[in-house]
C-alpha positions in Angstrom: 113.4 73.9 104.0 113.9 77.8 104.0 115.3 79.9 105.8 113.9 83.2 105.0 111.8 84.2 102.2 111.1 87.3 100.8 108.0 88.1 99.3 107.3 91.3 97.5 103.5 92.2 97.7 102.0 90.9 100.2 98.4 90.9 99.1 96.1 87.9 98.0 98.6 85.8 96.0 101.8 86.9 97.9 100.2 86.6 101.2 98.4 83.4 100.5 101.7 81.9 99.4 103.5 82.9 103.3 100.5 81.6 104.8 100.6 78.6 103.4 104.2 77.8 103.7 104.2 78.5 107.6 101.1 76.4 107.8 103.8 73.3 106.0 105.6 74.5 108.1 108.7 74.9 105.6 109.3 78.8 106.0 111.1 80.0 109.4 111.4 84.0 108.6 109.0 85.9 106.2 109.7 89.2 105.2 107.4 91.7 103.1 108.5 94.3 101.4 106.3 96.8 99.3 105.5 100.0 98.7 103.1 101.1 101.7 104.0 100.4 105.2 101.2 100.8 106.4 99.9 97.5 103.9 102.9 95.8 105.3 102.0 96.1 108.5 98.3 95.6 108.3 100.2 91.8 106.8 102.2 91.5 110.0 99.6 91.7 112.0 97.7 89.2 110.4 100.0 86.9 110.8 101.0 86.7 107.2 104.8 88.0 107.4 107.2 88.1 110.7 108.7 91.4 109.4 107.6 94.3 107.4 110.5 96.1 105.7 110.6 98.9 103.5 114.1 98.0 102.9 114.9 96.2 99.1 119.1 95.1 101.2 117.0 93.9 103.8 114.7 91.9 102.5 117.0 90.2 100.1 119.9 90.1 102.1 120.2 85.8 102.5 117.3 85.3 101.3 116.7 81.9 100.1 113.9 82.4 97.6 112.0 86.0 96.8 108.7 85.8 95.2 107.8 89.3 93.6 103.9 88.9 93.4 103.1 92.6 92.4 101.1 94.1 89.4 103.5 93.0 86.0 103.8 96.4 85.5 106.1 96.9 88.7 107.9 93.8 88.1 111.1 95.2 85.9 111.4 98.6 88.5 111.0 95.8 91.6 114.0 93.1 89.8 116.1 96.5 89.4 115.9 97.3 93.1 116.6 93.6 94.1 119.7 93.5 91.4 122.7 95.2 93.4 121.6 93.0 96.8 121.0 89.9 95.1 123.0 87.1 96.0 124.8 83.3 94.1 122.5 81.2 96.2 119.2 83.4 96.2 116.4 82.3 93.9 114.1 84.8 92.5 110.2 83.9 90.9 107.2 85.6 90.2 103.5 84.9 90.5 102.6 87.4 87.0 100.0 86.7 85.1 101.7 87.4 81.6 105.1 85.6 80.9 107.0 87.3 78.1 106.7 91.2 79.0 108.1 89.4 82.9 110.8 87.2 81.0 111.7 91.2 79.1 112.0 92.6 82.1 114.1 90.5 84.0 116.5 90.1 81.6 116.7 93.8 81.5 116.8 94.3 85.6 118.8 91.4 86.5 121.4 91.6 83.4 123.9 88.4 83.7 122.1 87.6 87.1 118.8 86.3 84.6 119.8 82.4 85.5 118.4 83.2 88.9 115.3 84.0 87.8 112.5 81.4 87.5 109.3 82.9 85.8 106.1 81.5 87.1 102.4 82.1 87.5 100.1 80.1 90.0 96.7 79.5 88.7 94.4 80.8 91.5 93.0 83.9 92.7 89.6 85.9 94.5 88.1 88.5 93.4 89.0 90.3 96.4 92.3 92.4 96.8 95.0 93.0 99.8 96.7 91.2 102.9 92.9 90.4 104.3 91.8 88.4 101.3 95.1 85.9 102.1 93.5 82.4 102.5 96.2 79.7 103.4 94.4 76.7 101.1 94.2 79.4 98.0 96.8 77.0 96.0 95.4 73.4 96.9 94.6 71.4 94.1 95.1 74.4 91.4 97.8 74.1 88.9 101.8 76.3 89.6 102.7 76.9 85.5 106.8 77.6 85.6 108.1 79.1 82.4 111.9 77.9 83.1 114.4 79.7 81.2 117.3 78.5 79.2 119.9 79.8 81.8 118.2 78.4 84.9 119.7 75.1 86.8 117.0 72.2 87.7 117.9 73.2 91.2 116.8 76.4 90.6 113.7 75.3 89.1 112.8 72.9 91.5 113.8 75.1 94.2 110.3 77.3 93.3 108.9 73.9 92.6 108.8 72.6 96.1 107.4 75.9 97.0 104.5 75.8 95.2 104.0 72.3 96.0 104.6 72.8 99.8 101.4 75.1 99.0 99.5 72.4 97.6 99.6 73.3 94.2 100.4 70.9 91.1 103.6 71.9 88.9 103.1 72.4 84.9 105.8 74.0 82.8 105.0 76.0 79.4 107.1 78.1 77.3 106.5 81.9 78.5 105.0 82.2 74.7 102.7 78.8 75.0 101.5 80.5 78.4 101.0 83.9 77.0 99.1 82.3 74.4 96.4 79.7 76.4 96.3 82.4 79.5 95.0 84.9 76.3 91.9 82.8 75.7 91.4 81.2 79.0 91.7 83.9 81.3 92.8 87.3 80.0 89.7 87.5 77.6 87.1 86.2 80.0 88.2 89.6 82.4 88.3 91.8 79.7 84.9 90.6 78.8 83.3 90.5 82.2 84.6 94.1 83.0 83.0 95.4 79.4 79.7 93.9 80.2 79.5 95.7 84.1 80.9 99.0 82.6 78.1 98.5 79.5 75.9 97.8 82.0 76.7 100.6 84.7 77.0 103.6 81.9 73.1 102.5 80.6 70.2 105.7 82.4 68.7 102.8 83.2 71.6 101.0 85.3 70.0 101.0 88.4 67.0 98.9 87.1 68.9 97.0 85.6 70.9 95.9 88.7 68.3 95.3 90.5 67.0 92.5 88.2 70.5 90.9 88.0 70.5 87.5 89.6 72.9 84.3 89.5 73.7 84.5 85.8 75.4 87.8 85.9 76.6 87.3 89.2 78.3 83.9 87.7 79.7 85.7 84.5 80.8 89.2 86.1 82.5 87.6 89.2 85.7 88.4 87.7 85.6 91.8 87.5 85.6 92.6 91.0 89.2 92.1 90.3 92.0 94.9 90.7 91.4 97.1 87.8 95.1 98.3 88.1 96.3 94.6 88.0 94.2 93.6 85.3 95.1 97.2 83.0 98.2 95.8 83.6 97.9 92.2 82.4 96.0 93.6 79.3 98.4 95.8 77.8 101.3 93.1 78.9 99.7 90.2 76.6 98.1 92.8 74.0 99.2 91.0 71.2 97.7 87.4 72.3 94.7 88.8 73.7 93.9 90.4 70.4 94.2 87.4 68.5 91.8 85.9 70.5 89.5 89.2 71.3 89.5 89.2 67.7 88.0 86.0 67.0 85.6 86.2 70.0 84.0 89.3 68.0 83.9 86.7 64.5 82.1 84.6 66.9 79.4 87.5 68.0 79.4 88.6 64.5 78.3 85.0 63.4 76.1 84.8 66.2 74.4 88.2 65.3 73.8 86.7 61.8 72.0 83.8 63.0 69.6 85.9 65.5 68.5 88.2 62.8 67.9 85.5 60.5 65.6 84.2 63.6 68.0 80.3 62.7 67.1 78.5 65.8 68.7 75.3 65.1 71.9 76.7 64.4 71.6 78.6 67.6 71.1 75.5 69.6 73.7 74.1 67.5 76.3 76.4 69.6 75.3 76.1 72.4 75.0 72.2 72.2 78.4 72.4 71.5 79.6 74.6 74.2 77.4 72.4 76.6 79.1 69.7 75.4 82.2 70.8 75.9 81.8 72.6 79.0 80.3 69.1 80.9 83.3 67.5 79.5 86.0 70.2 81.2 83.7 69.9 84.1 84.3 66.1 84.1 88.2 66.5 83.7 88.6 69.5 86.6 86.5 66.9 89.2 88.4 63.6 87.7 91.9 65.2 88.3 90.5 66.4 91.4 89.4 63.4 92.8 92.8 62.1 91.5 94.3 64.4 93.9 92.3 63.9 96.6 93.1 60.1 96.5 97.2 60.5 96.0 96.6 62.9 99.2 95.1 60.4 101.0 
């Protein structure tokens, strides 16, 4: 289905994408491109990409499809380098985790090449960075969100489409401001509070007892924040405005919560967290439904 694809970061979510379109068998040349050769190459070896190029012509020279899957910050200085070699019947995505600042910046770089650009964002990730934390099965089952612009062709669109989907994942399409806005609760605020609570924890004289008493429950809610730091500084300032609202309302939450406590008002403690029980079972009950769902169409 392609002849080459170029893929520009070949870490966890650019690497997991090549491995899982050679194992479709779908891809017959990858190239990786990036800013050390000496990560490229540790991605060649591995089997993720057949050639490591520090060259931006080379890479996107016939290229049917380029996926820059790099820190958001890097994505308008990356889409300026691919500009002057891009060609009519290359498609260009992304795999960012913010949507406007990426839709900004393209339309900057690329200038009245923008139609070839189809913004995306695959919903799946590790907490571990680089070429060796590539897993070919990172994408099965977990959701591909396209934010298709107003110059792109269906074909374009469902040129990334099929990708995605030759990696197992399951298409949605949002606005980039509806995905900037649902990615703000859902997943941007969840790191930024995960990586508050470790660095709270870490800067206490007391740290080290405290980690040694820290079991499943912090385990479970810090998980995140063995994340890059540098790719999640990034998506922070990117979706500031968003992830205010809803840090904002989080801290209306804790305030109200705090209230409660000192007033020692058990049953309208339990009241929350009945209701986020409650809801929580319930999302639990739609993730394995559409799962299973899934599983059976696969079958």
């Amino acid at each position: 289905m392609f002849k080459k694809i170029s893929i520009f970061g070949v870490g966890l979510i650019g690497g997991s994408f090549a491995l899982a379109l050679k194992k479709a068998g779908v891809v017959d040349k990858v190239i990786g491109a990036g800013r050390r050769m000496e990560t490229l190459e540790r991605a060649r070896q591995l089997g993720i990409i057949d050639v490591a190029s520090n060259s931006v012509a080379e890479a996107v020279v016939d290229a049917d499809l380029i996926l820059v899957a790099a820190p958001v910050a890097q994505t308008e200085a990356i889409l300026a380098s691919i500009a002057p070699h891009l060609q009519p019947g290359t498609v260009v995505t992304d795999a960012g985790s913010t949507k406007g600042d990426v839709v900004a910046a393209a339309r900057s770089a690329l200038g009245d090449k923008i139609a070839q650009f189809v913004p995306g964002h695959p919903i799946a990730g590790r907490e571990q960075n680089g070429p060796e934390a590539a897993i070919v099965d990172l994408y099965v089952g977990k959701k591909a969100v396209l934010a298709p612009l107003p110059e792109n062709t269906e074909e374009s669109v469902e040129r990334v489409a099929a990708a995605w989907k030759h990696c197992g994942a399951i298409i949605h399409r949002l606005s980039a401001e509806e995905h900037d806005r649902v990615f703000a609760a859902v997943s941007h605020l969840p790191h930024l509070l995960a990586y508050a609570l470790v660095d709270d924890i870490a800067r206490k004289p007391h740290a080290d007892l405290l980690f040694q008493y820290a079991a499943s429950g912090f385990r479970d809610f810090t998980r995140i924040a063995g994340s890059s730091p540098e790719m999640w500084r990034d998506i922070s300032l990117a979706n500031q405005t968003a992830l205010l609202s809803e840090l904002d309302a989080y801290m209306e939450q804790l305030t109200g919560l705090r209230a409660l406590l000192a007033r020692q008002d058990g049953q309208a403690i339990e009241a929350v967290y009945a209701n986020a029980q409650r809801a929580r079972h319930n999302w639990i009950k739609t993730i394995e439904a559409a799962e299973q769902q899934n599983k059976q169409g696969g079958d």
